[in-house]
C-alpha positions as CSV (number, residue, x, y, z in Angstrom):
1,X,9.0,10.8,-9.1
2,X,7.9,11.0,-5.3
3,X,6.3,8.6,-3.0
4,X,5.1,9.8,0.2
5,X,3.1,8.1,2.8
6,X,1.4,9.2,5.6
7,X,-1.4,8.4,7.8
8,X,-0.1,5.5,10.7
9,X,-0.3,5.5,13.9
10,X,-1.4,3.6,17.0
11,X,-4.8,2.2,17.0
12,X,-6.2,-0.5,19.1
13,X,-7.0,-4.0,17.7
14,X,-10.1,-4.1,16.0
15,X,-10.1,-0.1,14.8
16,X,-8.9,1.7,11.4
17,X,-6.8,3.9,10.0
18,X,-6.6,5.4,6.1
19,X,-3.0,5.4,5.0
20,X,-2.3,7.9,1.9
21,X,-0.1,7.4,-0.5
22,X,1.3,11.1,-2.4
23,X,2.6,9.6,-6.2
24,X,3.2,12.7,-8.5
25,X,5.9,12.8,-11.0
26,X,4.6,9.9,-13.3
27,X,1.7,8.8,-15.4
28,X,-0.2,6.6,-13.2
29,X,-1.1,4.4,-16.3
30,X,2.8,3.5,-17.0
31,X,3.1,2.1,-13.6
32,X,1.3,-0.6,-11.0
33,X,1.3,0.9,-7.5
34,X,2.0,-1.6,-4.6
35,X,1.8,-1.3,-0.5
36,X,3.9,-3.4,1.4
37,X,4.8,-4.0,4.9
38,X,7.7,-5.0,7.0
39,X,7.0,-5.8,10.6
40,X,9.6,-6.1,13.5
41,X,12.1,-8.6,12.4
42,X,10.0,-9.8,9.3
43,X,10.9,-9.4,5.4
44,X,8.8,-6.5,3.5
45,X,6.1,-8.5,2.0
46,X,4.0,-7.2,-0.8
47,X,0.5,-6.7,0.4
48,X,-1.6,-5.0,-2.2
49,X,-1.3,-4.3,-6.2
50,X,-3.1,-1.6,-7.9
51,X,-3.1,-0.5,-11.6
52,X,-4.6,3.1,-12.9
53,X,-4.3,1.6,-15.9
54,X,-7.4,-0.8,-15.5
55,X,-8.2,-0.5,-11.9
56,X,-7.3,-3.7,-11.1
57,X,-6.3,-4.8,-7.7
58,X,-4.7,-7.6,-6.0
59,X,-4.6,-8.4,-2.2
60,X,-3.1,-11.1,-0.1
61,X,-4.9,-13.5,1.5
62,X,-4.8,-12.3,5.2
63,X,-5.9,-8.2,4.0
64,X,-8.4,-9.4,1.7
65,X,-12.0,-8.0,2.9
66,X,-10.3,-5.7,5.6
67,X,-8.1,-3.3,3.8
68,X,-9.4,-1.4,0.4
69,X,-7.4,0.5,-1.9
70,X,-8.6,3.8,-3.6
71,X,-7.0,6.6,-5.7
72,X,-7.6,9.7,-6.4
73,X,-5.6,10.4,-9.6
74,X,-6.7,14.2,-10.2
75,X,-4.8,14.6,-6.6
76,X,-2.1,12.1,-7.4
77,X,-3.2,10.4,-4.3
78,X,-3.5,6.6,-3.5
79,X,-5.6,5.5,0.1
80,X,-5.2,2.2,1.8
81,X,-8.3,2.1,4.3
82,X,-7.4,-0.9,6.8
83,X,-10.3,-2.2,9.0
84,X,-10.7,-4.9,11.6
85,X,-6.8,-4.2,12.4
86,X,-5.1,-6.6,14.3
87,X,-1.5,-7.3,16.0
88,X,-0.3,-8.9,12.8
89,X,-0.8,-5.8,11.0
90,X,1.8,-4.1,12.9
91,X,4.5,-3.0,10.5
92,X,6.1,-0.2,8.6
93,X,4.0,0.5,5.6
94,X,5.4,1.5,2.1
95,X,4.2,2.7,-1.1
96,X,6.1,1.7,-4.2
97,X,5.6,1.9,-8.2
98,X,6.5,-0.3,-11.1
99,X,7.3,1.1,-14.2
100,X,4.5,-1.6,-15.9
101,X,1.3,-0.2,-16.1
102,X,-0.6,-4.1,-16.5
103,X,-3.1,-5.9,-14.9
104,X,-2.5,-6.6,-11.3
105,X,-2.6,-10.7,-11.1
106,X,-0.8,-11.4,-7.7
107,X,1.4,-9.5,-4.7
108,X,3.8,-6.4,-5.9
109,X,6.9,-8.4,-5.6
110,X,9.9,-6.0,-3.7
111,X,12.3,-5.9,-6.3
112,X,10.4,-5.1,-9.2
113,X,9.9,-1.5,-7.8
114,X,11.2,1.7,-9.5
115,X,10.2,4.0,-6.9
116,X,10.0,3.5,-3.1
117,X,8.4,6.1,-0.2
118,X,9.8,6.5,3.0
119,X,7.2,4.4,4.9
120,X,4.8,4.9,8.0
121,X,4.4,3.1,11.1
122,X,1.2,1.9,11.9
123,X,1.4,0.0,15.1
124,X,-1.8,-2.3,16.5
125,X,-2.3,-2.6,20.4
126,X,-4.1,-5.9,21.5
């Protein structure tokens, strides 16, 4: 199983950026993908579930209607478009699956995960 994200950087408050998310090694409808983020001196937090399985997706409250998740599961890939970024947003972001496959009803919770990437810094100037 491999997790790799890329795709941060900096961007200025109010722009975008696509984060990608490489998950090969696994079928996609055994397991729930989940993003999370940690910023400076913060807790990882579980920011967005998504199941293959029966594309359904979960988002908390403060991405909801800015950030969309997407897969492209012939390319093993996952995308996380964020828009309307702001300061809060700043953070290391992760991609992680859960050996689970069902319907996504609330926030990946951190230690449910099987399989964790390495993260990627996306960092929001005001």
């Amino acid at each position: 199983v491999q997790l790799v994200e890329s795709g941060g950087g900096l961007v200025q408050a109010g722009g975008s950026l696509r984060l990608s998310c490489l998950a090969s090694g696994f079928n996609w409808n055994d397991f729930t993908i989940g993003w999370f983020r940690q910023a400076p001196g913060k807790e990882r937090e579980g920011v967005i579930c998504f199941s293959y399985s029966d594309m359904s997706t979960y988002y908390i409250d403060s991405v909801r209607g800015r950030f969309t998740i997407s897969s492209d599961a012939a390319n093993n890939m996952v995308y996380l478009q964020m828009n309307n970024l702001n300061a809060a947003d700043t953070a290391v972001y992760y991609c992680a699956a859960e050996f689970v496959g069902l319907r996504c009803t609330g926030p990946p919770a951190e230690g449910r995960q099987d399989y964790w990437g390495e993260g990627t810094l996306v960092t929001v100037s005001s």
